[in-house]
Residue, then its C-alpha position, 0 to 999 in steps of 0.5 A: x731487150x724490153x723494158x723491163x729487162x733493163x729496168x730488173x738489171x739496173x735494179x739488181x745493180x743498184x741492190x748488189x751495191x747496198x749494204x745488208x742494213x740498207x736493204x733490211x730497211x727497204x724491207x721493213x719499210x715495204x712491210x709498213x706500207x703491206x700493214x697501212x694499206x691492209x689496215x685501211x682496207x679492213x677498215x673499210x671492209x669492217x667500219x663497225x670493228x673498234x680500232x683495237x679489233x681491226x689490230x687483231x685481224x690485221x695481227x692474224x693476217x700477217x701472222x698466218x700470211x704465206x708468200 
């Protein structure tokens, strides 16, 4: 078995285990980080845009995202 089998496996372990309220957690803090980080790449893409226009693309983007 490689690796990442293993690995995925003790992940999925390690989620059975947790409550609804801590998973909910981790999501909302990975979608956080997802907004950190493509704010600060929008920043850099568009260092001319005032921080209040550069919420309103990172608004859009996030709203129109798909999975």
């Amino acid at each position: 078995m490689n690796n990442h089998s293993e690995a995925q496996k003790i992940q999925y372990s390690i989620y059975k285990t947790m409550t609804a309220t801590e998973k909910i957690r981790i999501a909302a803090g990975l979608y956080a980080t997802a907004r950190k980080i493509k704010r600060a790449a929008l920043k850099t893409q568009y260092p001319q845009l005032t921080d209040a226009e550069i919420d309103n693309k990172l608004r859009d983007i996030f709203l129109h995202a798909r999975t």
